[in-house]
Every structure is written in C-alpha cells, then in structure tokens.
MDAnalysis code that builds the backbone (N, CA, C; Angstrom):
import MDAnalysis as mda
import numpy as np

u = mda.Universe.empty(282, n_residues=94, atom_resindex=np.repeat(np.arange(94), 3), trajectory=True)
u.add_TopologyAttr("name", ["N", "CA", "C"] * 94)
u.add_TopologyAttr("resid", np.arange(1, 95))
u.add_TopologyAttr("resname", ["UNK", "UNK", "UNK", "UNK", "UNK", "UNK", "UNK", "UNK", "UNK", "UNK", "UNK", "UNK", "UNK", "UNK", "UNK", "UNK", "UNK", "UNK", "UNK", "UNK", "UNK", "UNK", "UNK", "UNK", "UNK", "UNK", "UNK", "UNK", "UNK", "UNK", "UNK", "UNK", "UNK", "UNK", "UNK", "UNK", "UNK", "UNK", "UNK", "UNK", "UNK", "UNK", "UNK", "UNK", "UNK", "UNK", "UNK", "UNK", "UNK", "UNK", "UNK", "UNK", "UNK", "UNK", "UNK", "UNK", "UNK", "UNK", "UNK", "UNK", "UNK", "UNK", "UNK", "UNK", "UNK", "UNK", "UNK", "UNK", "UNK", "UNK", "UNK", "UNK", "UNK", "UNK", "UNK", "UNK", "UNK", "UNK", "UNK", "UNK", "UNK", "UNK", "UNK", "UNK", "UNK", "UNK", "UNK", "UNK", "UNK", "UNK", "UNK", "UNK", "UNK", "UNK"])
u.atoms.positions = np.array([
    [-75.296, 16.707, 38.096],
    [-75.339, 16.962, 39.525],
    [-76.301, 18.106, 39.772],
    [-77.008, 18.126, 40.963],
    [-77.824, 19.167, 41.340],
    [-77.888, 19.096, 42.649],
    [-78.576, 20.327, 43.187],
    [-78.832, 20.164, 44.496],
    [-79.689, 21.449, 44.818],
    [-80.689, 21.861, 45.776],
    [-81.543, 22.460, 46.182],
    [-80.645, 23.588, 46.960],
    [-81.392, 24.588, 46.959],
    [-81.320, 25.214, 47.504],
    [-82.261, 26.392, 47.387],
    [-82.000, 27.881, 48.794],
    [-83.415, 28.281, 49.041],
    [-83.139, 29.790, 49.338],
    [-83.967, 30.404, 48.470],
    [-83.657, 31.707, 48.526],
    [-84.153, 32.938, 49.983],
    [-83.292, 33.331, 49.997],
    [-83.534, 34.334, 51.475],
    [-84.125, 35.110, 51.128],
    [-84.580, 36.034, 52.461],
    [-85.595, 37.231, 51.875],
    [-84.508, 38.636, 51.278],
    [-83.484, 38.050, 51.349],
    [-82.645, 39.328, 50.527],
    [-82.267, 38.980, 49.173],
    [-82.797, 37.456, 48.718],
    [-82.297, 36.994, 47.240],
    [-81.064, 36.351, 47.158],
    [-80.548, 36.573, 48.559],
    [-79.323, 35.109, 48.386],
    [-79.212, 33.803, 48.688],
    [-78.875, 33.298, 47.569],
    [-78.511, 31.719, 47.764],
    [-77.356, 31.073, 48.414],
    [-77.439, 29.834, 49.041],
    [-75.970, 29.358, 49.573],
    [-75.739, 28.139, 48.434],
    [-74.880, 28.300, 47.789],
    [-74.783, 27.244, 46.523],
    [-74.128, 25.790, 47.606],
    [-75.023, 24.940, 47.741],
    [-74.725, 23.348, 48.770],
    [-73.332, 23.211, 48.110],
    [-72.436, 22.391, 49.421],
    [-71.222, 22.371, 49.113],
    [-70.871, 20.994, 48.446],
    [-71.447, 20.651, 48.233],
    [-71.260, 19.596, 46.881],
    [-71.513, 20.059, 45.750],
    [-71.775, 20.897, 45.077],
    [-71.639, 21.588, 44.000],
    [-70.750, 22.546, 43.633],
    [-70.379, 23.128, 45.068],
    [-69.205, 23.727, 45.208],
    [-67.351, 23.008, 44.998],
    [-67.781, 22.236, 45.673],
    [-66.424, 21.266, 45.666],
    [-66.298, 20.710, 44.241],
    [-67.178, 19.989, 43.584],
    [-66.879, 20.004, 42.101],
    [-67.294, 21.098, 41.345],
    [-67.315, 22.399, 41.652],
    [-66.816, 23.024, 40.704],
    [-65.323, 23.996, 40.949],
    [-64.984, 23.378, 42.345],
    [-63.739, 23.847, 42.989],
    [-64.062, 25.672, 43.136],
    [-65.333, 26.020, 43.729],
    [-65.334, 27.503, 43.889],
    [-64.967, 27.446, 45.011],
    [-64.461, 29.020, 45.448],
    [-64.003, 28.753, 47.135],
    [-64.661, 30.600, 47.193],
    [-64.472, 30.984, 48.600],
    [-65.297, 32.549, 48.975],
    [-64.460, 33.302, 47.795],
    [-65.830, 34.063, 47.816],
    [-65.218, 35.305, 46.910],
    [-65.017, 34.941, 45.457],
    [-65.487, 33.517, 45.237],
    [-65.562, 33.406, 43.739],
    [-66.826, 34.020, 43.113],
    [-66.729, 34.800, 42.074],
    [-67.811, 35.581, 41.204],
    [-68.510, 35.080, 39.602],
    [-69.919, 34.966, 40.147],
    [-70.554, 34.113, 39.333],
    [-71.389, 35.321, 38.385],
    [-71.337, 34.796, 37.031],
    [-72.133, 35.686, 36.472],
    [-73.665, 34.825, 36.211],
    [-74.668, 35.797, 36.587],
    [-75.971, 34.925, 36.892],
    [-76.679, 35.552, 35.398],
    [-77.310, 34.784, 34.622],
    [-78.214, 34.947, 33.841],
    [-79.530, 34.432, 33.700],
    [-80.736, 34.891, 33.092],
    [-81.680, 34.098, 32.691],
    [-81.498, 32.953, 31.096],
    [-81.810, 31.900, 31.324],
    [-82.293, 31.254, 29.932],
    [-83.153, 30.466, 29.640],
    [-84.229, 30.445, 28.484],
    [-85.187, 29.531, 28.894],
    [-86.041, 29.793, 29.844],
    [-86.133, 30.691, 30.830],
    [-86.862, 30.923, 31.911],
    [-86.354, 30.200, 33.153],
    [-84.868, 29.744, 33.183],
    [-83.812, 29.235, 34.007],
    [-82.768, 30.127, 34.742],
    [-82.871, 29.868, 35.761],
    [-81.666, 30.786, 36.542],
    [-80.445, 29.626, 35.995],
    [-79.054, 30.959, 35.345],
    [-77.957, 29.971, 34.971],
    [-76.407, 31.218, 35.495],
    [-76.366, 30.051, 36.138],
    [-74.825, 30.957, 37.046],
    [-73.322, 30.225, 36.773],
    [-72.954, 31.217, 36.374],
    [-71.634, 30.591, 35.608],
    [-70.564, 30.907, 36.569],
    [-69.849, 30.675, 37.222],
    [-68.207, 31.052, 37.767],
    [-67.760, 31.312, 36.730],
    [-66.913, 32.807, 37.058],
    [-65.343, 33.611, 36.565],
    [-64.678, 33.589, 37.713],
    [-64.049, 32.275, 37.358],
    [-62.889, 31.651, 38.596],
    [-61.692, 31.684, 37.567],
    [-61.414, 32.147, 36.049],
    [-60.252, 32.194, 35.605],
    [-60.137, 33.480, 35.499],
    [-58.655, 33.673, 35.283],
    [-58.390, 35.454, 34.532],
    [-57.904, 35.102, 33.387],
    [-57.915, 36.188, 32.592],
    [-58.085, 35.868, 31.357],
    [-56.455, 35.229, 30.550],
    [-55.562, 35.884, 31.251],
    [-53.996, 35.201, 31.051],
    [-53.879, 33.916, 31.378],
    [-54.935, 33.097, 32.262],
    [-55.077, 31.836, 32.210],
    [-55.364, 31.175, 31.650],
    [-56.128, 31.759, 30.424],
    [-56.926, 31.356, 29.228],
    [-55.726, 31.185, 27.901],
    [-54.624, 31.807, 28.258],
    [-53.693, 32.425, 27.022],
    [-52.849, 30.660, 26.539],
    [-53.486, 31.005, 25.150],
    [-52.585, 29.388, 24.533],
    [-53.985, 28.092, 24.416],
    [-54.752, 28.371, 25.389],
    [-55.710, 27.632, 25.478],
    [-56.190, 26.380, 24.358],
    [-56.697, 27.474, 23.301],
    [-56.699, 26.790, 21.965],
    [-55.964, 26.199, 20.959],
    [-54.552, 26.619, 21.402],
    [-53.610, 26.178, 20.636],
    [-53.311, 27.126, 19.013],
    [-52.901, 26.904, 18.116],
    [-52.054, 27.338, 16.990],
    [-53.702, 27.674, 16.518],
    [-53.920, 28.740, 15.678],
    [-55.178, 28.732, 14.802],
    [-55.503, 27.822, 13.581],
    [-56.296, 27.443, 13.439],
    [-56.509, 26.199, 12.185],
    [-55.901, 26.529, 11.246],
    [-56.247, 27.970, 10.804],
    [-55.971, 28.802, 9.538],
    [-54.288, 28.528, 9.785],
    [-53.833, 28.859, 10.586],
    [-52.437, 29.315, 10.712],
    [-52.198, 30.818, 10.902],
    [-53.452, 31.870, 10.306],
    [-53.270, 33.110, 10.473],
    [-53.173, 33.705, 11.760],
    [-52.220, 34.163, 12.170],
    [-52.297, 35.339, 13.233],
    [-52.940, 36.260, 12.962],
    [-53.829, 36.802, 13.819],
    [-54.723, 37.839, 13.829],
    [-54.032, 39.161, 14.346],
    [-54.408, 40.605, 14.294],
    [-53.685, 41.737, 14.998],
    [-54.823, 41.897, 15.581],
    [-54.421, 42.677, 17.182],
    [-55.316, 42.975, 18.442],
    [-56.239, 43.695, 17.479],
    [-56.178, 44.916, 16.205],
    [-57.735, 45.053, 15.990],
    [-58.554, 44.231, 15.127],
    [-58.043, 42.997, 14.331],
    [-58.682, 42.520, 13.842],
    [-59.637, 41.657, 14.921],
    [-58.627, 41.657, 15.532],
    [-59.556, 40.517, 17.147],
    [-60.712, 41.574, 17.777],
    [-60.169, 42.708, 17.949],
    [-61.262, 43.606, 18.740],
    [-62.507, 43.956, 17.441],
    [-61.973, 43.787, 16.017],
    [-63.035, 44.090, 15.267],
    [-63.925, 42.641, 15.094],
    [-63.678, 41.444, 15.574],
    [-64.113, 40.159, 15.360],
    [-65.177, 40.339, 16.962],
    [-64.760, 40.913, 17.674],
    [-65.304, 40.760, 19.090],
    [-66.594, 41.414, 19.008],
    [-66.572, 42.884, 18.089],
    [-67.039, 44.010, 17.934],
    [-68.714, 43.385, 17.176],
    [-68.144, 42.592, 16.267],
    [-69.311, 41.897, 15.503],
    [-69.768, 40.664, 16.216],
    [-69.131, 39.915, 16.896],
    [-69.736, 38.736, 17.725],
    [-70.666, 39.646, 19.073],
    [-70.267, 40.411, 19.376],
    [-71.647, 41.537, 20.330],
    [-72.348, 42.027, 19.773],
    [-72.130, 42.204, 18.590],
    [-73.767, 42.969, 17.822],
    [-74.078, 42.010, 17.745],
    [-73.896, 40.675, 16.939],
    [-74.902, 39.498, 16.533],
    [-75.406, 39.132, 17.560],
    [-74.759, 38.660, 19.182],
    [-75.155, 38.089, 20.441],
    [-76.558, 39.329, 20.677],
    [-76.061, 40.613, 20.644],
    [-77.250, 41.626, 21.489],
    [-78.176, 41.725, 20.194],
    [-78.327, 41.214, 18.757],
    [-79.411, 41.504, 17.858],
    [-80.156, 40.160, 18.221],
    [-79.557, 38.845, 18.831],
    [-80.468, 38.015, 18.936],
    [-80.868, 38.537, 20.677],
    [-80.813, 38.525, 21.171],
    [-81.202, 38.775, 22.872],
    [-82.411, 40.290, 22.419],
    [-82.290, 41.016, 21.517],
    [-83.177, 41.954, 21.629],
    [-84.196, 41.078, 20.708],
    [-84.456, 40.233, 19.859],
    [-84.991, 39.198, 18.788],
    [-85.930, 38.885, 20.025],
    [-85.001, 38.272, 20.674],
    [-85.971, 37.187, 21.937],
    [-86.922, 37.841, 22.770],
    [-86.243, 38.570, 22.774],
    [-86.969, 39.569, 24.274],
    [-88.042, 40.715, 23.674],
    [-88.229, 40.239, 21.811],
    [-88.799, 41.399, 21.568],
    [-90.344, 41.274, 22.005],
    [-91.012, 42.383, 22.328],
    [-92.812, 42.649, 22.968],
    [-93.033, 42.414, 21.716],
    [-94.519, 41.915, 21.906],
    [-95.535, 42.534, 20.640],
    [-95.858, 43.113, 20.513],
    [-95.892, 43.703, 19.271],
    [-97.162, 45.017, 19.275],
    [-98.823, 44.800, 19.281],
    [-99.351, 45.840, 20.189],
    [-100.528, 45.586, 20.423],
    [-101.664, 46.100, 18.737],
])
C-alpha cells in the first residue's frame, strides 16, 4: 500500500487516511522517522512495552535470563547497531 503525500513549508506531512486506517493510527500516535537507503521510513510506537510482555513466548533455550544479563545483551546489540550506522555513514578521507 502507498499513497502520496506533500510536505508543508514547516516539514509536516498528513499521512492519507488510508494508510492510516490500516495501520489503525489515531491523533497523537508517535512515529519514529528514520533515514534508509536514502528513504524516509516512519515507524509507529502505538504499543507500550507491557504490551509486548509474553509476546515471544517460552525461550528456545528454555533459559531464563536475569534483567542484567538482558540489559548486558541490549548493551552489546547498541554497540554492534551504532558500529554499523557509524560504518555507513563513514566520510572519506581526503
């Protein structure tokens, strides 16, 4: 699905309401906007995160994790994410 739309002279968009309706956003839903590819890509955070809880179900492993092994798993999935985004974005040297 797609649909057009047209940027104002202040940089806001009205996302057409057929894109809206299937993605069930309503006012005041908050989109996180990124570049990729040289693509504008806007994601809705229309869940909270206790909505998320169970989601995946039982872990494959079976292991339960403790909140710091999770915050130390998180800790390394943001360095690897921000060592490739600085990779991409790196200048050349002249």
């Amino acid at each position: 699905m797609g649909a057009f739309a047209t940027m104002t002279s202040k940089g806001q968009l009205t996302i057409p309401k057929e894109v809206r309706d299937a993605l069930k956003l309503e006012t005041g839903t908050r989109l996180y906007v990124t570049v990729s590819n040289g693509q504008i890509v806007a994601r809705p955070k229309n869940k909270k995160l206790a909505d998320l809880a169970g989601i995946l179900g039982k872990p494959p492993s079976g292991e339960i994790l403790s909140i710091e092994d999770m915050n130390e798993a998180v800790k390394e999935a943001v360095a690897e994410e921000w060592d490739d985004f600085e990779r991409r974005n790196r200048q050349p040297q002249p």
